[in-house]
C-alpha positions in Angstrom: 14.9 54.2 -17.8 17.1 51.5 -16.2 14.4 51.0 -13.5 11.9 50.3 -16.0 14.4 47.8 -17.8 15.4 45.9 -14.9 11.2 45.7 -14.0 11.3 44.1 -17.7 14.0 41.4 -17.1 12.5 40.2 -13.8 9.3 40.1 -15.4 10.5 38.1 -18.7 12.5 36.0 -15.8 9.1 34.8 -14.5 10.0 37.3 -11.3 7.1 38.9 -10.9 6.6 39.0 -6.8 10.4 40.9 -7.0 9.1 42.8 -9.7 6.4 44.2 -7.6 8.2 44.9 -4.5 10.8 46.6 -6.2 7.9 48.8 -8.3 7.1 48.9 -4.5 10.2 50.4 -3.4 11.2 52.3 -5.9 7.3 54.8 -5.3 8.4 54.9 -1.5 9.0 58.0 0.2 11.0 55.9 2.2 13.2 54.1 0.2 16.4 55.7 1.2 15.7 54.7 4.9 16.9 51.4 4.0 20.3 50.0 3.1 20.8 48.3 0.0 21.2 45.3 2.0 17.9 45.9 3.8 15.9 46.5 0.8 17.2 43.1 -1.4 16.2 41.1 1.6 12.7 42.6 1.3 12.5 42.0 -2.6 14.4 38.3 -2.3 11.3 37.7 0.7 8.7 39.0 -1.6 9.4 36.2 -4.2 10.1 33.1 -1.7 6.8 34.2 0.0 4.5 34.4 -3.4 6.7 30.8 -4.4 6.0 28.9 -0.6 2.0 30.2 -1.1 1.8 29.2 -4.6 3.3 26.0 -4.0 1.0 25.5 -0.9 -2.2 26.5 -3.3 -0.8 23.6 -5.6 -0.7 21.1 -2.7 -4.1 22.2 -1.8 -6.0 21.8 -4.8 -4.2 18.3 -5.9 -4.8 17.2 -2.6 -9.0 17.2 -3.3 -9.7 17.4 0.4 -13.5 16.8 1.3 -13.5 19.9 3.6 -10.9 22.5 2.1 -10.9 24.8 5.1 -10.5 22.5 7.7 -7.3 23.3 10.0 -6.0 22.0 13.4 -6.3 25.4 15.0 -10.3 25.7 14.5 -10.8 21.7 15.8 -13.5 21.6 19.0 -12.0 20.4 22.1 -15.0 19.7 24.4 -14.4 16.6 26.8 -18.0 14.9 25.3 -15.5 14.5 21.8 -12.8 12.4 23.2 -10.3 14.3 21.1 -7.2 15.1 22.9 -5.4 18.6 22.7 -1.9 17.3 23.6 -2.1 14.6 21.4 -3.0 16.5 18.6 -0.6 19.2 19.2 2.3 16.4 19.6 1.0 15.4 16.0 0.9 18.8 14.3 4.2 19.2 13.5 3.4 16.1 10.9 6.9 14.3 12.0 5.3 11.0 12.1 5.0 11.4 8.2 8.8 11.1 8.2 8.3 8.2 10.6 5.9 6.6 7.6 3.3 6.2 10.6 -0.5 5.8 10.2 -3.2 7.5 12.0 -6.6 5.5 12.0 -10.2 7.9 13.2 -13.0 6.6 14.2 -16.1 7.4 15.8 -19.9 7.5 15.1 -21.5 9.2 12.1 -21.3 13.6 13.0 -18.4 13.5 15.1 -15.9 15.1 13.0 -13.8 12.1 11.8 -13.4 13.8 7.9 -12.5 17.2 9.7 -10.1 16.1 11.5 -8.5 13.8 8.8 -8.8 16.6 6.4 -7.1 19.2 8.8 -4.3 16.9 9.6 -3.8 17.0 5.4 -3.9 20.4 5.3 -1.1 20.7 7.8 0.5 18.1 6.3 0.2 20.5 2.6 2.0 23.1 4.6 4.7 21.2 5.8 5.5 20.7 1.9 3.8 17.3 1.8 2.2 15.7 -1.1 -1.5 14.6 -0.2 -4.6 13.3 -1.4 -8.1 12.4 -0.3 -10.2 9.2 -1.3 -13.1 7.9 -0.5 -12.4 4.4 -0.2 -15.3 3.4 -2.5 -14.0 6.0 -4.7 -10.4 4.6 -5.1 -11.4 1.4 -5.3 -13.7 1.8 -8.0 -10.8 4.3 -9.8 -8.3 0.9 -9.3 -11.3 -1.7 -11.2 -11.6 1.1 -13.9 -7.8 1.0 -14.4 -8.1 -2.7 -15.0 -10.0 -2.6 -17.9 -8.5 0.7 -19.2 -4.7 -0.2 -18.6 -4.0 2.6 -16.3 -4.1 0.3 -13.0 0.1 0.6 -12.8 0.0 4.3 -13.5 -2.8 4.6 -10.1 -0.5 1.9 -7.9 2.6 4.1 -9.0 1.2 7.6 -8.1 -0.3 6.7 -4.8 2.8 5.5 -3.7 4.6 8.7 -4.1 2.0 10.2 -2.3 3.5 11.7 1.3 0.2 11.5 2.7 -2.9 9.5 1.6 -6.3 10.1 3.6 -8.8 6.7 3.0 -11.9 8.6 4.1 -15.4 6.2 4.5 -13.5 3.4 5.5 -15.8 0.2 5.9 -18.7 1.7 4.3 -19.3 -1.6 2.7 -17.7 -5.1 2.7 -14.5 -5.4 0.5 -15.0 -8.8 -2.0 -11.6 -10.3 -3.0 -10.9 -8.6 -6.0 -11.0 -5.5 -4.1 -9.3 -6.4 -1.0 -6.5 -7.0 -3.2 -6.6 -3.9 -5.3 -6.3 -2.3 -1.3 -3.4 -4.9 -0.2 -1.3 -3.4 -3.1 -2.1 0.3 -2.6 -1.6 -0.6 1.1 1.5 -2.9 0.4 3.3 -0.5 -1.7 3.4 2.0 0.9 4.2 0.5 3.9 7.4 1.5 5.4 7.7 4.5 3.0 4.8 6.5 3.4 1.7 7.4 5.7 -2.1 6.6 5.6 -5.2 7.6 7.0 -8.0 6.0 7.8 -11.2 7.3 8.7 -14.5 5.6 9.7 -17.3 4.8 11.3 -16.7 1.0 12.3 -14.2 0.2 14.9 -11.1 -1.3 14.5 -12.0 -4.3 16.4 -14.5 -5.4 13.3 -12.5 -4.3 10.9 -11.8 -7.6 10.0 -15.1 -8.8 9.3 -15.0 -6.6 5.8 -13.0 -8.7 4.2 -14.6 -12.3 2.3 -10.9 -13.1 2.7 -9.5 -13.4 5.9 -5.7 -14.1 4.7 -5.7 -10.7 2.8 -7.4 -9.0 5.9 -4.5 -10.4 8.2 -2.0 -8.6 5.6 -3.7 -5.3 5.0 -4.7 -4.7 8.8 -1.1 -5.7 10.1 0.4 -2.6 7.8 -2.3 -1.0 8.8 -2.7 -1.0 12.5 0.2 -1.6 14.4 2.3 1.9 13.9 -0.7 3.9 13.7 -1.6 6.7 16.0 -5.4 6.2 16.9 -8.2 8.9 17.7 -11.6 7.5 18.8 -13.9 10.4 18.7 -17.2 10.6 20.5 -20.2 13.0 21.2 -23.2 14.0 19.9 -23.7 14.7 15.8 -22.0 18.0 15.3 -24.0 17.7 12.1 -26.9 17.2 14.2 -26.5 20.8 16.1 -25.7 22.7 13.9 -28.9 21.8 11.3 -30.8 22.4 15.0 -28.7 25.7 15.4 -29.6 26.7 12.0 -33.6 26.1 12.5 -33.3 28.1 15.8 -31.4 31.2 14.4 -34.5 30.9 11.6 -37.0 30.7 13.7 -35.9 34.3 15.9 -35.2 35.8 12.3 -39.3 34.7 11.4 -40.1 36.5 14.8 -38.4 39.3 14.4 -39.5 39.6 11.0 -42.0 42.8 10.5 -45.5 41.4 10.0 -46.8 41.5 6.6 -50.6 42.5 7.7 -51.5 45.6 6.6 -51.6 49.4 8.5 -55.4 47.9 10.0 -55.2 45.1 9.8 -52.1 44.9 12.1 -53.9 47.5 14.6 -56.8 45.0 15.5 -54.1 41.9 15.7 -53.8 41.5 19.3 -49.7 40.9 19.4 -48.1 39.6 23.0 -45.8 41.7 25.0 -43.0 39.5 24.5 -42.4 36.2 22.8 -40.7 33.4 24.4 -37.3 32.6 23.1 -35.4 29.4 22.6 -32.8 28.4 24.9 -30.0 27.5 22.3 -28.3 24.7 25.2 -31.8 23.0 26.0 -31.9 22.2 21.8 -28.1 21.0 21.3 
């Protein structure tokens, strides 16, 4: 009776991950193996453990990353991709966010530039940060929509309390002046205190041929730029292989495929000993 009451008060006390680990406990065979001592740690765990995922689910899902999977363990490493192991283990631990340092990604279109920007958010996510993901086209558009509305402030204001905020698309299309200084603020407003992302195809060296105005290009590139980690990433389109992977695994699935001629019909087709396959390396 007193079990089922104290399952009741941790319940009514939003407690339910203790609540289940002590249901846990108390069906055990085993139960009296452990101390008293032993088994509160284990019911004390079971709650911090359901809080730190649920938190990290919240992070997740405000966050709006572009690729929700993406992580730093699963990144490809081969030399053709420019991407450095040590450099990106020396960033994993997401101190630089703490250092309100940038990290700027480019690279041609395929290469893995929104992968990578999105894994380093998800890390950053389970580190406890608060992140999101824009497109830049996106955000902008969201900023000129809060002009009209009145809720421009209440946009400028969030994205500055944003630990980590991935520009995704960057250069996509040339930024007029209204919208290069809807960027300045967002940009502005966070320098010193908080870390940005950028990701895009165009290299940094014409990044300044975006902008109509060249004073607000100095501004927004200069708290942009300078403290920012860089990654240029290279290669062929990974997007590329694997739509070429995909059309090979189909075609040796349509070969192997039992043919759908008839009992007689099939006896007269003349069929070849063997089929040539593919080589998967000559296609990628």
């Amino acid at each position: 009776m007193l079990d089922q009451q104290t399952l009741e008060k941790l319940t009514q006390m939003r407690l339910s991950a203790m609540g289940e680990e002590y249901r846990r406990q108390l069906e055990s065979s085993d139960k009296n193996a452990l101390s008293f001592e032993e088994r509160f740690a284990m019911i004390t765990d079971a709650q911090w453990i359901n809080r730190q995922n649920n938190r990290l689910k919240r992070l997740l899902n405000k966050a709006g990353l572009r690729i929700q999977d993406a992580c730093l363990e699963d990144l490809d490493y081969q030399p053709c991709r420019n991407l450095d192991r040590g450099t990106v283990a020396r960033l994993a631990d997401m101190i630089w966010l703490y250092e309100s340092r940038n990290m700027i990604i480019t690279g041609a279109s395929g290469t893995g530039k929104t992968y990578l920007a999105c894994a380093f958010g998800n890390a950053a996510c389970r580190k406890g940060f608060k992140t999101r993901y824009y497109r830049v086209n996106r955000l902008l558009n969201d900023l000129s929509i809060g002009q009209g509305d009145g809720s421009y402030n209440k946009i400028i204001k969030e994205l500055k309390k944003i630990d980590l905020l991935i520009l995704d698309d960057w250069g996509m299309t040339p930024l007029d002046p209204l919208s290069s200084r809807d960027l300045l603020e967002v940009v502005e407003d966070r320098y010193g205190y908080r870390s940005t992302v950028i990701s895009g195809q165009l290299p940094i060296s014409k990044w300044h041929e975006l902008f109509e105005d060249s004073t607000v290009a100095d501004a927004i590139l200069d708290r942009l730029v300078h403290n920012a980690y860089r990654f240029e990433l290279k290669g062929p389109s990974k997007r590329k292989n694997e739509k070429q992977r995909d059309e090979i695994i189909e075609q040796q699935t349509n070969i192997s495929s039992p043919s759908p001629m008839g009992e007689g019909e099939a006896r007269n087709h003349h069929v070849p000993e063997s089929l040539p396959q593919k080589n998967v390396d000559e296609t990628t």
